[in-house]
VOPAGU-2260 file (C-alpha; in pm, 1 decimal, decimal comma):
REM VOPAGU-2260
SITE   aa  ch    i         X         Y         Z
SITE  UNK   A    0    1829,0    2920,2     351,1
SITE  UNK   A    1    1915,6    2751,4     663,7
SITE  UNK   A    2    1535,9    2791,7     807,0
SITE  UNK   A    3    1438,4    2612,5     477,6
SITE  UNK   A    4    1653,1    2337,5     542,9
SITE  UNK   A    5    1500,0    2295,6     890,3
SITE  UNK   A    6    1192,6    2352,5     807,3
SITE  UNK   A    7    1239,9    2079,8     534,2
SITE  UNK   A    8    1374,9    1816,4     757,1
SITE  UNK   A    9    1106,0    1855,2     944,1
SITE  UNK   A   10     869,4    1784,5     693,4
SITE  UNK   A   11    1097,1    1467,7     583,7
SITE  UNK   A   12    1055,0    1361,8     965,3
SITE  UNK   A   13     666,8    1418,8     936,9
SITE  UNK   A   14     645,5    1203,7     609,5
SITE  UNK   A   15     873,4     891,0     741,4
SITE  UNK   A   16     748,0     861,0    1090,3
SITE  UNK   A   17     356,3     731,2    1139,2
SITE  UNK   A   18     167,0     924,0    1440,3
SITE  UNK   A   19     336,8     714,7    1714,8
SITE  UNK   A   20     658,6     852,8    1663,0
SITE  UNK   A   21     633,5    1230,7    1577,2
SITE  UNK   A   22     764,3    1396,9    1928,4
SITE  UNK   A   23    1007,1    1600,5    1771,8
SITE  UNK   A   24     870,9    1713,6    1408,7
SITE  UNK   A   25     619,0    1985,0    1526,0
SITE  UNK   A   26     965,1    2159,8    1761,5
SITE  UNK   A   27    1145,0    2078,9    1406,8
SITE  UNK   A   28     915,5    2279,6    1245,0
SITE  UNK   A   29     832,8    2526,3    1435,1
SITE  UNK   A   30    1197,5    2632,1    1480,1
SITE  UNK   A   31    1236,3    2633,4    1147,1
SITE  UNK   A   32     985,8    2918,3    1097,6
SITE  UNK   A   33    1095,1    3084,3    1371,0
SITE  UNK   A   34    1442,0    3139,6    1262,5
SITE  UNK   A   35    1299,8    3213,7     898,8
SITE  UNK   A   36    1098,1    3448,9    1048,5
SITE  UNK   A   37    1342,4    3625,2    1237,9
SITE  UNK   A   38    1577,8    3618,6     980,4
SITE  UNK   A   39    1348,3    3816,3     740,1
SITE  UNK   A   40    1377,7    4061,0    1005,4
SITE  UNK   A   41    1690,7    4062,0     998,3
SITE  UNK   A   42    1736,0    4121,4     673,9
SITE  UNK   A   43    1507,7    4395,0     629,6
SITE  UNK   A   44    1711,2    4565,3     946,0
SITE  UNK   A   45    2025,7    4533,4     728,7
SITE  UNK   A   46    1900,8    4666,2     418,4
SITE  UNK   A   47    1676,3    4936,3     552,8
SITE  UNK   A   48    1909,3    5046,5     813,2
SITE  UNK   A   49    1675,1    4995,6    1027,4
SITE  UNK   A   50    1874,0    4978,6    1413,1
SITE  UNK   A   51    1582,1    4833,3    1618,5
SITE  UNK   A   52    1503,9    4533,5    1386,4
SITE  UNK   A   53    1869,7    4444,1    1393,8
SITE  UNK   A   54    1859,7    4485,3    1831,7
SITE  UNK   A   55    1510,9    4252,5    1772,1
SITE  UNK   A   56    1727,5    4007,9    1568,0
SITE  UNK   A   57    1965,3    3990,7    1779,7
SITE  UNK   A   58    1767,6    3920,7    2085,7
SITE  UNK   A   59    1561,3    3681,2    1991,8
SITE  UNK   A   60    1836,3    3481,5    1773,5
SITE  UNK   A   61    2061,1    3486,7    2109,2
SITE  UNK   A   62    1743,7    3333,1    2308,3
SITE  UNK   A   63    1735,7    3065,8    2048,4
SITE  UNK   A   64    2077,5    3004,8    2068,3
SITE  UNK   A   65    2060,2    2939,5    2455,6
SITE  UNK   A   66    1722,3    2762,9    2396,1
SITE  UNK   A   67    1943,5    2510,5    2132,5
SITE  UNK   A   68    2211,7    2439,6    2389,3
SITE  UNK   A   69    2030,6    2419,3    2689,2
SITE  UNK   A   70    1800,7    2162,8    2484,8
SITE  UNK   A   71    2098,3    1990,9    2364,6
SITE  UNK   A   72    2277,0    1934,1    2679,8
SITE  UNK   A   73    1944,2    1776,3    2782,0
SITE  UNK   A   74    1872,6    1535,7    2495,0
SITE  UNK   A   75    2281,5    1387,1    2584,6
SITE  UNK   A   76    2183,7    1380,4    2925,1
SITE  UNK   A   77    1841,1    1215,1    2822,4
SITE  UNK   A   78    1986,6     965,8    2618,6
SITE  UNK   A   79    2299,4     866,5    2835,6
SITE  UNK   A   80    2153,1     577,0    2972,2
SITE  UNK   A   81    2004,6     316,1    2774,2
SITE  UNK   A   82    2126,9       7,8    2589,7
SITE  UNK   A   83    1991,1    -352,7    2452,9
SITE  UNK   A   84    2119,3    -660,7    2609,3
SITE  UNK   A   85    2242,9    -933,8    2402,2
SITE  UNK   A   86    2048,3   -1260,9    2417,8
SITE  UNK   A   87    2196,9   -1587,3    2287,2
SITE  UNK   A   88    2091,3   -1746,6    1997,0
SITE  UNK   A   89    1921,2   -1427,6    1919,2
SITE  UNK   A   90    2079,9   -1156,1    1638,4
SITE  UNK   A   91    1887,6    -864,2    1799,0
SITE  UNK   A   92    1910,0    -691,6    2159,8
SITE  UNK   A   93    1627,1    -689,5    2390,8
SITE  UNK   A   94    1554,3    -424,1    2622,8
SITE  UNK   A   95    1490,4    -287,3    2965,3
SITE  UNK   A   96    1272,1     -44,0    3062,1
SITE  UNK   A   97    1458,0      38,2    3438,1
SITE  UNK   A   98    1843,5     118,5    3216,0
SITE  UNK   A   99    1695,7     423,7    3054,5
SITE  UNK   A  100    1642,3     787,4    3187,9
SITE  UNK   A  101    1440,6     883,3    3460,8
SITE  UNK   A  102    1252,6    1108,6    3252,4
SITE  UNK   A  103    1189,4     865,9    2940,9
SITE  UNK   A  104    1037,5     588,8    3244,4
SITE  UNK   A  105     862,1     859,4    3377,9
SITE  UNK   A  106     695,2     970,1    3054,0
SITE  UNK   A  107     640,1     635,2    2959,6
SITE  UNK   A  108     456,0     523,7    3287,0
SITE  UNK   A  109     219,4     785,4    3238,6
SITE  UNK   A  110    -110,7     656,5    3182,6
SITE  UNK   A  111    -213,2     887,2    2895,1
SITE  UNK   A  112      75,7     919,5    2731,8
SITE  UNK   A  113     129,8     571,4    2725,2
SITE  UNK   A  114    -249,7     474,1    2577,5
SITE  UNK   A  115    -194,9     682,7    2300,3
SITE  UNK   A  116      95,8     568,9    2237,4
SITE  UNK   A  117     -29,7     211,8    2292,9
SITE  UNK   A  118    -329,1     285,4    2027,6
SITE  UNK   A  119     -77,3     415,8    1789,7
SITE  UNK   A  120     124,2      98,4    1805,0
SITE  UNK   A  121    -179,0    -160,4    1760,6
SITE  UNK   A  122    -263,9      42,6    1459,5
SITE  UNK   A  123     115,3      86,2    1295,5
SITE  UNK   A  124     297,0    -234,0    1060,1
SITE  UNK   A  125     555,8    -279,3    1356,0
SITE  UNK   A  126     384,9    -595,0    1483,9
SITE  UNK   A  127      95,6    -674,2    1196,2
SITE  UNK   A  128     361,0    -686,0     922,1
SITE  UNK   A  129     615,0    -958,6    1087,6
SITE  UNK   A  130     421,9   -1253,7     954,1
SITE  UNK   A  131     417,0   -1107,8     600,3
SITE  UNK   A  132     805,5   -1019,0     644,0
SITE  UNK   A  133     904,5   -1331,8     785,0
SITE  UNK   A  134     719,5   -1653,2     669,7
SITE  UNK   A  135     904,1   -1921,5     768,0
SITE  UNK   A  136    1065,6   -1926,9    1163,3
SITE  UNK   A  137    1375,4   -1998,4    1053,6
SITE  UNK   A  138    1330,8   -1668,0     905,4
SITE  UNK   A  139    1227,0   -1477,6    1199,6
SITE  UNK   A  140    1509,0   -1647,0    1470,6
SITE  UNK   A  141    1777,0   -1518,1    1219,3
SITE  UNK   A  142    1619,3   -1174,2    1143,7
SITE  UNK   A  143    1722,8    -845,6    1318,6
SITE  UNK   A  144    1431,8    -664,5    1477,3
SITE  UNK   A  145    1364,4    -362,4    1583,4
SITE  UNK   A  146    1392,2    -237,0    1963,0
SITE  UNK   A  147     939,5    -140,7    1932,6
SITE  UNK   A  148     913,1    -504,3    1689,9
SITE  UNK   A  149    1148,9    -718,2    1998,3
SITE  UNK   A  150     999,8    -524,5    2264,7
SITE  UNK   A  151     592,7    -503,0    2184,7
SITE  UNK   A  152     552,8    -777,7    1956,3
SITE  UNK   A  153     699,2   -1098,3    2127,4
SITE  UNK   A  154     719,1   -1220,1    2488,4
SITE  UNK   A  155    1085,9   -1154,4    2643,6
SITE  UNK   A  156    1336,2   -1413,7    2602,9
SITE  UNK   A  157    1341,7   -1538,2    2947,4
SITE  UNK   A  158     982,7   -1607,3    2959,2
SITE  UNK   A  159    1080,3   -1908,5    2713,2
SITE  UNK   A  160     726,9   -1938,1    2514,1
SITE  UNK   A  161     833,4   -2136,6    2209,0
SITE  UNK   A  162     751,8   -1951,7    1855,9
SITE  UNK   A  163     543,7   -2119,9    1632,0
SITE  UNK   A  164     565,0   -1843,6    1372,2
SITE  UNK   A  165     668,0   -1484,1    1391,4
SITE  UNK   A  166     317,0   -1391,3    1542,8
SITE  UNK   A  167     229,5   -1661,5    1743,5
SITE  UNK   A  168     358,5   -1842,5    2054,0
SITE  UNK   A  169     305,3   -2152,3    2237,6
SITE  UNK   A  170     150,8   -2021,0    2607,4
SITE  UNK   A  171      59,1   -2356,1    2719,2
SITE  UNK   A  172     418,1   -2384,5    2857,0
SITE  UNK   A  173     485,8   -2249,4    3151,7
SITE  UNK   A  174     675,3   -1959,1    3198,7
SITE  UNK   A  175    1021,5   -1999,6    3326,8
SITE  UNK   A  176    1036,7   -1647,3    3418,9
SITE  UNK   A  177     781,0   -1489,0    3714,6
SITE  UNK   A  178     805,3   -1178,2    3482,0
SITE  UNK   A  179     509,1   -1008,2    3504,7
SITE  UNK   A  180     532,3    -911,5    3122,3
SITE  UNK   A  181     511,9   -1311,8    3094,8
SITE  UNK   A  182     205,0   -1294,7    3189,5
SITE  UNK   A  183      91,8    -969,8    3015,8
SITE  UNK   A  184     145,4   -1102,7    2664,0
SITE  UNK   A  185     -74,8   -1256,7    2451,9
SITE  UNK   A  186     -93,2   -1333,4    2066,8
SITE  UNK   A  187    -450,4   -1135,7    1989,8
SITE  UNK   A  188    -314,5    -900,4    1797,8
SITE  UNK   A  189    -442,7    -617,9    1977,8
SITE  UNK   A  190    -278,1    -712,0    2282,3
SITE  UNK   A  191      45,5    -855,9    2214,8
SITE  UNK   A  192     301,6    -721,6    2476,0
SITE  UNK   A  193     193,0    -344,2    2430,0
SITE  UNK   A  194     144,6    -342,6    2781,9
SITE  UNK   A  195     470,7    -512,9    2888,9
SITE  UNK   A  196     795,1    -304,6    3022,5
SITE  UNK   A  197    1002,3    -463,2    2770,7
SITE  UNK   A  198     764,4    -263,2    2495,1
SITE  UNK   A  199     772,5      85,1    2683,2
SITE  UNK   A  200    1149,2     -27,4    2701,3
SITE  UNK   A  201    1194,6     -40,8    2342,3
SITE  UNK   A  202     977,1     290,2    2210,4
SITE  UNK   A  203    1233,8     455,3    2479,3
SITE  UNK   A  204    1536,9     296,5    2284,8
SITE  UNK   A  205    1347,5     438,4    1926,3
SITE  UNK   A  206    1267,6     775,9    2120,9
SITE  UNK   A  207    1658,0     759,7    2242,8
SITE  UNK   A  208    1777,2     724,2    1914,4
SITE  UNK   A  209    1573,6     983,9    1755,6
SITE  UNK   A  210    1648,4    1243,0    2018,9
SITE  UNK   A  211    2021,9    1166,0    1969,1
SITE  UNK   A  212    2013,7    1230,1    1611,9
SITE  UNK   A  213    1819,6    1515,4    1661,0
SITE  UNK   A  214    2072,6    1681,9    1934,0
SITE  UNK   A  215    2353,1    1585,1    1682,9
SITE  UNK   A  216    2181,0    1817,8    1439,8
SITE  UNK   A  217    2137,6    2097,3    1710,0
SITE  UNK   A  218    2490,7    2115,8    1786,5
SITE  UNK   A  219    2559,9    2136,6    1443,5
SITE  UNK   A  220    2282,9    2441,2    1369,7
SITE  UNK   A  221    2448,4    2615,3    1713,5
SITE  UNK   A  222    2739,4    2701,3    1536,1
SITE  UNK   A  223    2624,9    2810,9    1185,2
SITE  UNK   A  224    2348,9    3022,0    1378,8
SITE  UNK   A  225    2643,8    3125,6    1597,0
SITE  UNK   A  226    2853,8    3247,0    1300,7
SITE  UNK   A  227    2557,1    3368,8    1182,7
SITE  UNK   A  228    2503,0    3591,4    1513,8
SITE  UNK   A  229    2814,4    3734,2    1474,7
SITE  UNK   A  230    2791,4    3880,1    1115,2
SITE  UNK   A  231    2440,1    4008,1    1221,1
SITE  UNK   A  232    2642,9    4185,9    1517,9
SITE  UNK   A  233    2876,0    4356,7    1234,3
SITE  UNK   A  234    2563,2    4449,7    1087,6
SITE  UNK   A  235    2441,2    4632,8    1335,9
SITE  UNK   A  236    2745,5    4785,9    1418,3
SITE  UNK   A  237    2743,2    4938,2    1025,0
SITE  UNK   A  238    2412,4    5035,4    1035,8
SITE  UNK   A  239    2486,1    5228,2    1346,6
SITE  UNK   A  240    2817,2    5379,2    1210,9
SITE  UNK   A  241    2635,7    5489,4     914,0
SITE  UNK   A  242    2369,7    5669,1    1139,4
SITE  UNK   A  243    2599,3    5801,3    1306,3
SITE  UNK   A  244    2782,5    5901,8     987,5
SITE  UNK   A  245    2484,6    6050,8     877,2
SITE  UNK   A  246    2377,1    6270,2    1176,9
């Protein structure tokens, strides 16, 4: 039942995330039929009496229990660092790429994983979508964005390009930043600031997030599957009593 669950959530996170942010449903998944899997074998071993599918239980559910916490210390490592910084005038956070985890810059520098990422995002309603969700500017300087739509989708605050609408931006002013990601946006709609820090910054504040809610759920699966561990422990014990019993 629990495997189902997983394997279920899984399939939720498949069906309400587009391709650019699916890191973590295929491990979902696949840990889900692993432990349903292992727990038909288990199962089996109880009923048949059957001693070495209980020992091949038990192994392989202890390995996933140290796989689980060793994963799970770390995601909280991972997604220690990290936060938005609060702009004035502004009721969202923008971001910076250099606060997060050494491993999130590092897989976010990389040049493949960042183009397909990158492709992903041009495609996805993240940045086409803000015109047709806010209409007006007045509308879009009092909305809350997202860490991807304030990173990718608009030139960092400091750069100080005045909006004209929630897609475009007035570049004929001069940056008052020396930013390079100043100079790295542009409005064409393929280009935008996908290539800035502040947008790598912001996917790593969504993959953050994500990984935190996901480790949140680990911990909690480490202890049913830990309970669970132990009453497949008393069943092997019985099953061996009662071949011993037997003999």
């Amino acid at each position: 039942m629990l495997a189902v669950a997983i394997v279920c959530f899984g399939v939720w996170m498949s069906t309400h995330h587009d391709g650019c942010r699916k890191s973590l449903t295929l491990p979902v998944l696949g840990l889900g039929a692993c432990i349903l899997l292992i727990s038909l074998i288990g199962y089996l071993g109880a009923y048949k009496d059957i001693s070495i599918l209980l020992w091949i239980y038990l192994a392989v559910l202890g390995l996933i229990l140290v796989g689980l916490l060793v994963f799970t210390v770390l995601a909280f490592i991972i997604t220690n660092n990290g936060s938005g910084h609060t702009v004035t005038g502004l009721r969202y956070k923008e971001y910076q790429l250099h606060d997060y985890s050494s491993w999130f810059i590092k897989h976010l520098n990389n040049t493949q994983n960042w183009k397909h990422l990158k492709s992903c995002l041009v495609h996805s309603k993240d940045c086409n979508d803000l015109s047709k969700k806010y209409k007006s500017l007045k509308q879009f300087k009092m909305a809350k964005l997202s860490p991807i739509e304030a990173g990718c989708c608009r030139p960092p605050s400091e750069c100080g390009y005045p909006a004209k609408n929630a897609s475009f931006y007035d570049l004929s002013f001069r940056p008052i930043s020396t930013a390079i990601d100043c100079k790295l946006y542009k409005n064409t709609r393929a280009v935008k600031c996908y290539n800035c820090d502040s947008c790598k910054a912001g996917v790593a504040q969504y993959m953050k997030s994500e990984w935190r809610v996901v480790a949140i759920f680990n911990v909690i699966l480490f202890v049913v599957l830990s309970i669970i561990y132990l009453v497949g422990c008393c069943a092997r014990r019985n099953a061996a009593d009662r071949s011993s019993s037997k003999v």
